[in-house]
C-alpha positions as CSV (number, residue, x, y, z in Angstrom):
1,X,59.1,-149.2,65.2
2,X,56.1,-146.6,63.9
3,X,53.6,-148.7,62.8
4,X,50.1,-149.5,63.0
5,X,48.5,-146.2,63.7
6,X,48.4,-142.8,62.7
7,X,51.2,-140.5,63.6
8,X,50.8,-138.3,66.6
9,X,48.3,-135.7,66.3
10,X,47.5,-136.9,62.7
11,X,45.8,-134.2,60.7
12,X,44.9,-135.5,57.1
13,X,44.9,-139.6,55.7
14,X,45.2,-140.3,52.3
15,X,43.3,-143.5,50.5
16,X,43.1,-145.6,47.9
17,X,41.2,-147.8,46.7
18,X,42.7,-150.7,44.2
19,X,43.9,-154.2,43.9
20,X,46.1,-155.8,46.4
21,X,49.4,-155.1,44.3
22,X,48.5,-151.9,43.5
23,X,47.8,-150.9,47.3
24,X,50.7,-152.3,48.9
25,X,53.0,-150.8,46.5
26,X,51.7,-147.5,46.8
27,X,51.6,-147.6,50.9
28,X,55.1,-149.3,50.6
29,X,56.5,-146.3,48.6
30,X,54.6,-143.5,50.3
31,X,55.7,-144.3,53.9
32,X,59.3,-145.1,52.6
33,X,59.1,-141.4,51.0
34,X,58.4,-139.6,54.8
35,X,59.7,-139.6,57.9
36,X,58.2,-142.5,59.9
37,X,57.4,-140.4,62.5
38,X,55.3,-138.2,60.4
39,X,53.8,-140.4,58.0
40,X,52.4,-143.6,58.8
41,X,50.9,-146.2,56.4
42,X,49.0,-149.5,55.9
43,X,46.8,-151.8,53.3
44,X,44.7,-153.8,53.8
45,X,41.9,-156.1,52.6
46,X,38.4,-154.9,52.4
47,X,35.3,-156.5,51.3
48,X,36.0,-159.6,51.9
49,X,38.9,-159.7,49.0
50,X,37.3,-158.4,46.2
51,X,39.6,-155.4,47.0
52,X,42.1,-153.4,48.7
53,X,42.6,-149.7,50.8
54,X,46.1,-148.7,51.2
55,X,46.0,-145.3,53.7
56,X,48.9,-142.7,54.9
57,X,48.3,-140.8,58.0
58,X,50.0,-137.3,57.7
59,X,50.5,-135.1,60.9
60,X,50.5,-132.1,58.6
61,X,48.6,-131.5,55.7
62,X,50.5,-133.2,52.9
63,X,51.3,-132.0,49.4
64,X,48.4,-133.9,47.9
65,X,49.9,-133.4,43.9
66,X,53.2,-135.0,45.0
67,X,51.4,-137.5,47.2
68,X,49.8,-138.6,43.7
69,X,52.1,-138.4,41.9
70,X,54.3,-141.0,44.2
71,X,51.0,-143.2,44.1
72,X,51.3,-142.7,40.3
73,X,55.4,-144.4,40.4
74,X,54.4,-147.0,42.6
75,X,51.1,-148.3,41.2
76,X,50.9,-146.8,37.3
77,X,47.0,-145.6,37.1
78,X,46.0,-145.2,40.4
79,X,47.3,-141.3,41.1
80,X,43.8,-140.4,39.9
81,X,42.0,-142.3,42.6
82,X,43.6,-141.2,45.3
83,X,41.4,-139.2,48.0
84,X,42.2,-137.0,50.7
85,X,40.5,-136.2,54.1
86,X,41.0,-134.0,56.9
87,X,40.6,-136.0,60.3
88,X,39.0,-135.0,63.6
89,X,42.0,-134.9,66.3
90,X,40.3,-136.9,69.1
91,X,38.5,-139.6,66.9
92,X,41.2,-141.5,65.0
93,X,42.6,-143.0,67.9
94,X,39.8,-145.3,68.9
95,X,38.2,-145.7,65.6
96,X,42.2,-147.5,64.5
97,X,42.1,-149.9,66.9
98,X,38.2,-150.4,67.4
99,X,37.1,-153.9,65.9
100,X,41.1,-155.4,65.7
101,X,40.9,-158.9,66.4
102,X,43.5,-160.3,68.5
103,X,47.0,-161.3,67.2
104,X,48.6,-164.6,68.8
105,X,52.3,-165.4,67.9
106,X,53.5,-168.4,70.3
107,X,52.5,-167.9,73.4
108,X,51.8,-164.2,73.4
109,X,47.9,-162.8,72.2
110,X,48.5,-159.2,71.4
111,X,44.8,-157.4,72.0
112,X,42.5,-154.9,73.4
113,X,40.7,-154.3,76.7
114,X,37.9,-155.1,74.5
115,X,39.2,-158.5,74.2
116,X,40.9,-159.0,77.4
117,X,38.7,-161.8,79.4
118,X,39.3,-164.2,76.3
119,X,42.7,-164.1,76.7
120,X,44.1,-168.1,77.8
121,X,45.5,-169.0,81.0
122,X,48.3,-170.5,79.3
123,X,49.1,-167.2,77.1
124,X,50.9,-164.2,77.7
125,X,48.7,-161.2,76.9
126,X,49.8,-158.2,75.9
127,X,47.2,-155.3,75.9
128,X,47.7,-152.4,74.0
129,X,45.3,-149.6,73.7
130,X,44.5,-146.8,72.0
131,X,47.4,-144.6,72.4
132,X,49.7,-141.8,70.9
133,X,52.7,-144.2,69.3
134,X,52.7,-147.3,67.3
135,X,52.9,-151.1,68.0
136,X,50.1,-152.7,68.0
137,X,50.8,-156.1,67.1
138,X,49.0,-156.2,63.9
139,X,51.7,-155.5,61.5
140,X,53.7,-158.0,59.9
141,X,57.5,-156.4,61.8
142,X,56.1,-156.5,65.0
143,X,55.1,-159.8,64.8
144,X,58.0,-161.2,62.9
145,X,59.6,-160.0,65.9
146,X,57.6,-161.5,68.3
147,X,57.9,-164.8,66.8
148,X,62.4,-164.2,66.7
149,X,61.9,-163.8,71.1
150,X,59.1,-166.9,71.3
151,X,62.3,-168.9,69.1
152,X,64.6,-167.7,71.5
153,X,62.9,-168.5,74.4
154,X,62.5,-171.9,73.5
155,X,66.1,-172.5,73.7
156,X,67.2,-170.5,76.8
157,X,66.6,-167.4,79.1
158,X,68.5,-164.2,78.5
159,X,70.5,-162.3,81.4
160,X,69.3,-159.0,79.6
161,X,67.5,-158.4,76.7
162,X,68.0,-154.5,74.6
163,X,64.4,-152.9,72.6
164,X,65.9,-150.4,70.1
165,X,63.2,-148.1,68.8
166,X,60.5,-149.8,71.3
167,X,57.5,-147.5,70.3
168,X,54.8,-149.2,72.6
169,X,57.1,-151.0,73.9
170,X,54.9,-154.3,72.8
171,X,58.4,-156.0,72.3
172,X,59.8,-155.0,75.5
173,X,57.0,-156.2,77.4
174,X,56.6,-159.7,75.7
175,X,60.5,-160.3,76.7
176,X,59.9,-158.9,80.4
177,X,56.4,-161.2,80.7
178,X,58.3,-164.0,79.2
179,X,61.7,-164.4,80.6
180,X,61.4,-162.1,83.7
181,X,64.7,-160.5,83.4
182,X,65.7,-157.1,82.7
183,X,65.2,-155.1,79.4
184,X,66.5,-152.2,78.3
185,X,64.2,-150.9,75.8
186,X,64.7,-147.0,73.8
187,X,62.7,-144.8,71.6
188,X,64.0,-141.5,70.2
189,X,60.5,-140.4,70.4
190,X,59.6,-138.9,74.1
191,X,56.2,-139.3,73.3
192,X,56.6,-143.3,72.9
193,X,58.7,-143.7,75.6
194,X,56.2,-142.2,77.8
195,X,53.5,-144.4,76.1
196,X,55.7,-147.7,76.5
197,X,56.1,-146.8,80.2
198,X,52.1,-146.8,80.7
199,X,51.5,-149.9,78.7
200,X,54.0,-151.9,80.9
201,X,52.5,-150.3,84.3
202,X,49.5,-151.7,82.6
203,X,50.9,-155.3,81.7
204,X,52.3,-155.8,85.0
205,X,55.4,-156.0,83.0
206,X,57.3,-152.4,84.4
207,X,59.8,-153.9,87.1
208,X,62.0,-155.6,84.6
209,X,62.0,-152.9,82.2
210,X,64.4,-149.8,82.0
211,X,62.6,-146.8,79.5
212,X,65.4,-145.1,78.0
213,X,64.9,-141.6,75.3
214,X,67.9,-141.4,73.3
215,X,68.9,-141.4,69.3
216,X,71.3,-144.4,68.7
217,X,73.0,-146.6,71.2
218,X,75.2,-143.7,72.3
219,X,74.1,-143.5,75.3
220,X,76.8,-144.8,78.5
221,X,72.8,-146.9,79.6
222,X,73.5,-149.2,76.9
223,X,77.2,-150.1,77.6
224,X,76.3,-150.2,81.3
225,X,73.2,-152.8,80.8
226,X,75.6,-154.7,78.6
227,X,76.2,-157.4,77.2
228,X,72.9,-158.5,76.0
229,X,72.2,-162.0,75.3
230,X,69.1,-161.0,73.1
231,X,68.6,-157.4,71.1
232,X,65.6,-156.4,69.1
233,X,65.2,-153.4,66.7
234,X,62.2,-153.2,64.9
235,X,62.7,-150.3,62.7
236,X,63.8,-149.5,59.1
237,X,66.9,-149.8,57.1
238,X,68.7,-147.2,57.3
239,X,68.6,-146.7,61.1
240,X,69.7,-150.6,60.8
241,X,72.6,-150.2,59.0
242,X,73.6,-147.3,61.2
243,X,73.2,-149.8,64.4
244,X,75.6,-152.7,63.2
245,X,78.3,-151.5,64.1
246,X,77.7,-149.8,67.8
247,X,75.4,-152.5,68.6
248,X,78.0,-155.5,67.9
249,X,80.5,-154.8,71.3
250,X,76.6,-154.4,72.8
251,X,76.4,-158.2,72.1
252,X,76.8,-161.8,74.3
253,X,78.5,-163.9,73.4
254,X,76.5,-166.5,71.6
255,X,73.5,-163.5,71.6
256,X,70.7,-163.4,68.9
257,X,70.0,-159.9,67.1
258,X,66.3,-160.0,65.7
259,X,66.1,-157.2,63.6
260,X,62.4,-156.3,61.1
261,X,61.2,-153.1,59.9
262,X,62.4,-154.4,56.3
263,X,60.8,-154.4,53.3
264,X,61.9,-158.3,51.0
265,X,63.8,-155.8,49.1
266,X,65.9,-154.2,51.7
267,X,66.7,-157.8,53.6
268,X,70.1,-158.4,52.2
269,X,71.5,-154.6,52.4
270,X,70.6,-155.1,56.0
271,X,72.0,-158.8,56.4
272,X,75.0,-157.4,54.7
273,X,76.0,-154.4,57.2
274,X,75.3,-156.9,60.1
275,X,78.2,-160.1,58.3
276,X,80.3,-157.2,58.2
277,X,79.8,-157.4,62.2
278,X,80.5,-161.2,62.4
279,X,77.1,-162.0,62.5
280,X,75.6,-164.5,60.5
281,X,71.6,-165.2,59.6
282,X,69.9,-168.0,61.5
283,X,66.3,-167.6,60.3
284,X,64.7,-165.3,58.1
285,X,60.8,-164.8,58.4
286,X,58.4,-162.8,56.3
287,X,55.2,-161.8,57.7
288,X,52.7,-159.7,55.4
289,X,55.2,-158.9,52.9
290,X,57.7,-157.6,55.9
291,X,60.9,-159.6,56.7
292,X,62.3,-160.5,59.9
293,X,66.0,-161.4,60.2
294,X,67.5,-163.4,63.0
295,X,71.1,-163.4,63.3
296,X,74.2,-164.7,65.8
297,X,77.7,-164.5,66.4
298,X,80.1,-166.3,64.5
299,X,82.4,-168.4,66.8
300,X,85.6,-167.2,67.4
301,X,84.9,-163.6,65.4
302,X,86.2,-160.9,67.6
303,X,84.5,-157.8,68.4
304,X,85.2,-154.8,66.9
Protein backbone atom coordinates (compact mmCIF):
# COMPACT_ATOMS: atom_id res chain seq x y z
CA UNK A 1 0.00 0.00 0.00
CA UNK A 2 1.23 3.81 -0.96
CA UNK A 3 0.79 5.63 1.89
CA UNK A 4 2.33 7.83 4.31
CA UNK A 5 4.70 9.76 2.20
CA UNK A 6 4.98 11.63 -0.92
CA UNK A 7 5.20 9.80 -4.16
CA UNK A 8 8.53 9.17 -5.67
CA UNK A 9 10.26 12.12 -6.84
CA UNK A 10 7.35 14.33 -5.67
CA UNK A 11 7.40 17.66 -7.41
CA UNK A 12 4.40 19.88 -6.16
CA UNK A 13 1.89 19.30 -2.64
CA UNK A 14 -1.23 20.75 -2.45
CA UNK A 15 -2.85 22.01 1.10
CA UNK A 16 -5.63 22.94 2.83
CA UNK A 17 -6.42 24.26 5.58
CA UNK A 18 -10.05 23.62 7.22
CA UNK A 19 -12.00 21.66 9.71
CA UNK A 20 -11.54 18.06 10.32
CA UNK A 21 -14.53 16.94 7.99
CA UNK A 22 -13.80 19.17 5.54
CA UNK A 23 -9.96 17.90 5.26
CA UNK A 24 -10.49 14.35 5.28
CA UNK A 25 -13.06 14.53 2.76
CA UNK A 26 -11.12 16.42 0.50
CA UNK A 27 -7.72 14.19 0.93
CA UNK A 28 -10.14 11.09 0.79
CA UNK A 29 -11.49 12.19 -2.70
CA UNK A 30 -8.35 13.68 -4.14
CA UNK A 31 -6.14 10.53 -3.64
CA UNK A 32 -9.14 8.29 -4.75
CA UNK A 33 -9.17 10.54 -8.02
CA UNK A 34 -5.17 9.63 -8.95
CA UNK A 35 -3.19 6.88 -9.38
CA UNK A 36 -1.79 5.94 -5.87
CA UNK A 37 1.44 5.73 -7.20
CA UNK A 38 1.34 9.31 -8.28
CA UNK A 39 -0.61 10.99 -5.86
CA UNK A 40 -0.32 10.51 -2.31
CA UNK A 41 -2.45 12.10 0.44
CA UNK A 42 -2.97 12.69 4.23
CA UNK A 43 -4.91 14.98 7.04
CA UNK A 44 -4.10 15.64 9.85
CA UNK A 45 -4.55 17.64 13.08
CA UNK A 46 -2.73 20.76 13.58
CA UNK A 47 -2.61 23.20 16.34
CA UNK A 48 -3.46 21.27 18.81
CA UNK A 49 -7.26 20.62 17.33
CA UNK A 50 -8.43 23.88 16.64
CA UNK A 51 -7.85 22.72 13.08
CA UNK A 52 -6.96 20.57 10.32
CA UNK A 53 -4.36 20.27 6.94
CA UNK A 54 -5.26 17.83 4.44
CA UNK A 55 -2.07 17.60 1.77
CA UNK A 56 -1.62 15.72 -1.84
CA UNK A 57 1.79 15.03 -3.00
CA UNK A 58 1.91 15.13 -6.89
CA UNK A 59 5.04 13.66 -8.78
CA UNK A 60 4.12 15.96 -11.59
CA UNK A 61 2.72 19.26 -11.50
CA UNK A 62 -0.91 18.85 -11.12
CA UNK A 63 -3.77 20.61 -12.84
CA UNK A 64 -4.35 23.01 -9.97
CA UNK A 65 -8.17 24.20 -11.38
CA UNK A 66 -9.29 20.57 -11.41
CA UNK A 67 -7.49 19.90 -8.14
CA UNK A 68 -9.94 22.72 -6.79
CA UNK A 69 -12.40 21.97 -8.15
CA UNK A 70 -12.44 18.20 -6.70
CA UNK A 71 -11.66 19.95 -3.28
CA UNK A 72 -14.75 22.01 -4.07
CA UNK A 73 -17.14 18.34 -4.51
CA UNK A 74 -15.73 16.92 -1.60
CA UNK A 75 -15.67 19.77 0.97
CA UNK A 76 -18.38 22.60 -0.52
CA UNK A 77 -16.33 26.08 0.13
CA UNK A 78 -13.02 25.11 0.51
CA UNK A 79 -11.81 25.05 -3.43
CA UNK A 80 -10.82 28.71 -2.74
CA UNK A 81 -8.40 27.93 0.01
CA UNK A 82 -6.53 25.57 -1.45
CA UNK A 83 -2.64 26.37 -1.96
CA UNK A 84 -0.10 24.97 -4.14
CA UNK A 85 3.73 24.67 -3.76
CA UNK A 86 6.49 23.42 -5.67
CA UNK A 87 8.87 21.13 -3.48
CA UNK A 88 12.68 20.84 -3.28
CA UNK A 89 13.52 17.16 -4.58
CA UNK A 90 15.95 16.20 -1.78
CA UNK A 91 14.10 17.82 1.23
CA UNK A 92 10.71 16.17 1.46
CA UNK A 93 11.96 12.96 2.44
CA UNK A 94 13.40 13.75 5.83
CA UNK A 95 11.19 16.68 6.67
CA UNK A 96 7.91 13.62 6.27
CA UNK A 97 9.11 11.59 8.68
CA UNK A 98 11.16 14.04 10.96
CA UNK A 99 9.33 14.51 14.38
CA UNK A 100 6.88 11.07 13.89
CA UNK A 101 6.38 9.64 17.15
CA UNK A 102 6.46 6.00 17.33
CA UNK A 103 3.39 3.79 16.42
CA UNK A 104 2.92 0.60 18.80
CA UNK A 105 0.25 -2.04 17.65
CA UNK A 106 0.63 -5.29 19.98
CA UNK A 107 3.86 -6.15 20.26
CA UNK A 108 5.37 -4.31 17.27
CA UNK A 109 6.64 -0.26 17.80
CA UNK A 110 6.92 1.01 14.24
CA UNK A 111 9.73 4.09 14.49
CA UNK A 112 12.70 5.95 13.37
CA UNK A 113 16.41 5.62 14.01
CA UNK A 114 15.67 8.72 15.79
CA UNK A 115 13.82 6.73 18.16
CA UNK A 116 15.47 3.42 18.13
CA UNK A 117 17.20 3.09 21.75
CA UNK A 118 13.61 3.48 23.28
CA UNK A 119 12.33 0.72 21.72
CA UNK A 120 11.33 -2.31 24.63
CA UNK A 121 13.00 -5.48 25.06
CA UNK A 122 9.80 -7.13 24.98
CA UNK A 123 8.71 -5.37 21.48
CA UNK A 124 9.40 -6.03 18.09
CA UNK A 125 10.67 -2.87 16.36
CA UNK A 126 10.31 -2.13 13.11
CA UNK A 127 12.47 0.82 11.75
CA UNK A 128 11.57 2.47 8.87
CA UNK A 129 13.36 5.44 7.50
CA UNK A 130 13.21 7.95 5.26
CA UNK A 131 12.89 6.33 1.98
CA UNK A 132 11.46 6.34 -1.68
CA UNK A 133 8.03 4.23 -1.08
CA UNK A 134 5.39 4.27 1.45
CA UNK A 135 4.64 2.44 4.78
CA UNK A 136 5.40 3.97 7.53
CA UNK A 137 3.21 2.78 10.12
CA UNK A 138 1.40 5.93 10.81
CA UNK A 139 -1.60 5.41 8.68
CA UNK A 140 -4.69 3.97 9.90
CA UNK A 141 -4.35 0.65 6.86
CA UNK A 142 -1.10 -0.17 7.82
CA UNK A 143 -1.84 -0.44 11.26
CA UNK A 144 -5.19 -2.06 10.93
CA UNK A 145 -3.15 -4.56 9.39
CA UNK A 146 -0.65 -4.88 11.82
CA UNK A 147 -3.08 -5.39 14.53
CA UNK A 148 -5.13 -8.52 11.90
CA UNK A 149 -1.14 -10.48 12.04
CA UNK A 150 -0.67 -9.58 16.17
CA UNK A 151 -4.57 -11.39 16.30
CA UNK A 152 -3.31 -14.09 14.31
CA UNK A 153 -0.31 -14.69 16.03
CA UNK A 154 -2.00 -15.00 19.17
CA UNK A 155 -3.73 -18.10 18.09
CA UNK A 156 -1.02 -19.96 16.00
CA UNK A 157 2.13 -19.67 13.73
CA UNK A 158 1.77 -19.74 9.94
CA UNK A 159 3.87 -22.20 7.62
CA UNK A 160 3.94 -19.22 5.13
CA UNK A 161 2.66 -15.98 5.22
CA UNK A 162 1.91 -13.84 1.38
CA UNK A 163 2.47 -9.51 1.47
CA UNK A 164 0.52 -8.30 -1.65
CA UNK A 165 1.43 -4.78 -2.52
CA UNK A 166 4.22 -4.75 0.44
CA UNK A 167 5.47 -1.11 -0.34
CA UNK A 168 8.15 -0.95 2.63
CA UNK A 169 7.52 -4.02 3.22
CA UNK A 170 6.64 -2.93 7.14
CA UNK A 171 4.03 -5.85 6.89
CA UNK A 172 6.27 -8.35 5.66
CA UNK A 173 8.83 -7.76 8.14
CA UNK A 174 6.49 -7.68 11.27
CA UNK A 175 5.26 -11.34 10.08
CA UNK A 176 9.08 -12.55 9.46
CA UNK A 177 10.19 -10.86 13.14
CA UNK A 178 7.21 -12.39 14.56
CA UNK A 179 6.67 -15.88 13.47
CA UNK A 180 10.05 -16.62 11.82
CA UNK A 181 8.82 -18.32 8.89
CA UNK A 182 8.84 -17.58 5.36
CA UNK A 183 7.02 -14.59 3.55
CA UNK A 184 6.40 -14.00 0.28
CA UNK A 185 5.80 -10.44 0.00
CA UNK A 186 5.23 -8.31 -3.81
CA UNK A 187 4.99 -4.84 -5.05
CA UNK A 188 4.38 -3.88 -8.64
CA UNK A 189 6.47 -0.96 -7.93
CA UNK A 190 10.41 -1.86 -8.59
CA UNK A 191 11.22 0.94 -6.69
CA UNK A 192 9.43 -0.47 -3.44
CA UNK A 193 10.57 -3.71 -3.85
CA UNK A 194 14.06 -2.53 -3.82
CA UNK A 195 13.16 -0.27 -0.76
CA UNK A 196 11.38 -3.37 1.21
CA UNK A 197 14.54 -5.36 0.51
CA UNK A 198 16.84 -2.65 2.35
CA UNK A 199 14.46 -2.08 5.25
CA UNK A 200 14.49 -5.96 6.00
CA UNK A 201 18.49 -6.14 5.56
CA UNK A 202 18.03 -3.48 8.12
CA UNK A 203 15.54 -5.22 10.56
CA UNK A 204 17.39 -8.30 10.55
CA UNK A 205 14.21 -9.56 9.14
CA UNK A 206 15.64 -10.55 5.22
CA UNK A 207 16.21 -14.44 5.65
CA UNK A 208 12.58 -15.32 5.85
CA UNK A 209 11.50 -13.06 3.30
CA UNK A 210 11.24 -13.68 -0.51
CA UNK A 211 10.93 -9.86 -2.55
CA UNK A 212 8.98 -10.54 -5.44
CA UNK A 213 8.09 -7.47 -8.56
CA UNK A 214 5.09 -8.53 -10.32
CA UNK A 215 1.36 -7.07 -11.04
CA UNK A 216 -1.29 -9.54 -9.55
CA UNK A 217 -0.62 -12.97 -8.22
CA UNK A 218 0.09 -14.24 -11.70
CA UNK A 219 3.18 -15.10 -11.12
CA UNK A 220 4.14 -19.31 -10.93
CA UNK A 221 6.24 -17.70 -7.20
CA UNK A 222 2.90 -17.46 -5.70
CA UNK A 223 1.52 -20.99 -6.54
CA UNK A 224 4.90 -22.39 -5.75
CA UNK A 225 5.14 -20.64 -2.07
CA UNK A 226 1.60 -21.86 -1.69
CA UNK A 227 -0.74 -22.44 0.27
CA UNK A 228 -0.53 -19.71 2.74
CA UNK A 229 -1.88 -19.99 6.11
CA UNK A 230 -1.91 -16.11 6.41
CA UNK A 231 -2.16 -13.30 3.34
CA UNK A 232 -2.15 -9.59 3.74
CA UNK A 233 -2.98 -6.91 0.97
CA UNK A 234 -2.94 -3.61 2.07
CA UNK A 235 -4.00 -1.71 -0.89
CA UNK A 236 -7.26 -0.27 -2.33
CA UNK A 237 -10.45 -1.59 -3.70
CA UNK A 238 -10.31 -2.13 -6.79
CA UNK A 239 -6.97 -3.99 -6.93
CA UNK A 240 -9.05 -6.03 -3.98
CA UNK A 241 -11.75 -7.05 -5.85
CA UNK A 242 -9.41 -8.08 -8.67
CA UNK A 243 -7.37 -10.40 -6.04
CA UNK A 244 -10.44 -12.54 -4.66
CA UNK A 245 -10.55 -14.69 -6.92
CA UNK A 246 -6.71 -15.75 -7.91
CA UNK A 247 -5.89 -15.35 -4.38
CA UNK A 248 -8.58 -17.99 -2.91
CA UNK A 249 -6.74 -21.51 -4.41
CA UNK A 250 -3.58 -19.31 -2.86
CA UNK A 251 -5.28 -20.07 0.51
CA UNK A 252 -4.75 -22.78 3.71
CA UNK A 253 -6.95 -24.28 4.67
CA UNK A 254 -8.40 -22.68 7.80
CA UNK A 255 -6.05 -19.35 6.52
CA UNK A 256 -6.85 -15.72 7.49
CA UNK A 257 -6.97 -13.02 4.60
CA UNK A 258 -6.38 -9.42 6.28
CA UNK A 259 -7.11 -7.15 3.72
CA UNK A 260 -7.15 -2.65 4.42
CA UNK A 261 -6.54 -0.01 2.11
CA UNK A 262 -10.53 0.69 2.32
CA UNK A 263 -12.28 3.54 2.89
CA UNK A 264 -15.90 2.61 5.64
CA UNK A 265 -17.57 3.20 2.35
CA UNK A 266 -15.91 0.73 0.22
CA UNK A 267 -15.83 -2.23 3.20
CA UNK A 268 -18.80 -4.14 2.00
CA UNK A 269 -18.10 -4.08 -1.97
CA UNK A 270 -14.82 -5.58 -0.88
CA UNK A 271 -16.29 -8.13 1.85
CA UNK A 272 -18.72 -8.91 -0.94
CA UNK A 273 -16.16 -10.02 -3.84
CA UNK A 274 -14.21 -12.10 -1.07
CA UNK A 275 -18.06 -14.35 0.28
CA UNK A 276 -18.17 -14.83 -3.26
CA UNK A 277 -14.77 -16.76 -2.62
CA UNK A 278 -16.12 -18.72 0.54
CA UNK A 279 -14.74 -16.44 2.81
CA UNK A 280 -16.48 -15.05 5.52
CA UNK A 281 -15.50 -11.80 7.88
CA UNK A 282 -14.10 -12.60 11.29
CA UNK A 283 -13.32 -9.02 12.51
CA UNK A 284 -13.62 -5.75 11.06
CA UNK A 285 -11.37 -2.82 12.43
CA UNK A 286 -11.34 0.82 11.67
CA UNK A 287 -8.37 2.76 12.34
CA UNK A 288 -8.39 6.68 11.45
CA UNK A 289 -11.44 6.46 9.43
CA UNK A 290 -9.72 3.35 7.30
CA UNK A 291 -11.21 -0.20 7.70
CA UNK A 292 -9.46 -3.41 8.06
CA UNK A 293 -11.24 -6.68 7.20
CA UNK A 294 -10.23 -10.01 8.49
CA UNK A 295 -11.66 -12.91 6.87
CA UNK A 296 -11.49 -17.04 6.78
CA UNK A 297 -12.54 -19.96 5.01
CA UNK A 298 -15.83 -21.39 5.30
CA UNK A 299 -15.67 -25.04 6.30
CA UNK A 300 -16.29 -27.41 3.82
CA UNK A 301 -16.44 -24.49 0.79
CA UNK A 302 -14.41 -25.87 -1.99
CA UNK A 303 -11.95 -23.89 -3.86
CA UNK A 304 -12.56 -22.57 -6.97
Amino acid sequence: MLEGLPPNGATHVMRLRANEAAARAAADLVGESFDPAEVATSAFEIEDGAAWLAEAYFAEPPDEEAVRELVELAAPGCGAAVAFDTLERKDWVAASLEGLAPVAVGRFVVHGSHDRERIGPNRIGLEIEAALAFGTGHHGTTQGCLAGIAAFGKKRRPQRTLDVGTGTGVLAMAAARLFHTPVLASDIDRVAVATAKANARANRAAPEITFLHAPGLGARAFRNGAPYDLIVANILLPPLKRLARPLRPLLAPGGTVVLSGLLPSHANAALAAYRAQGLHLRRRRTIEGWVTLELAADAGRPLR
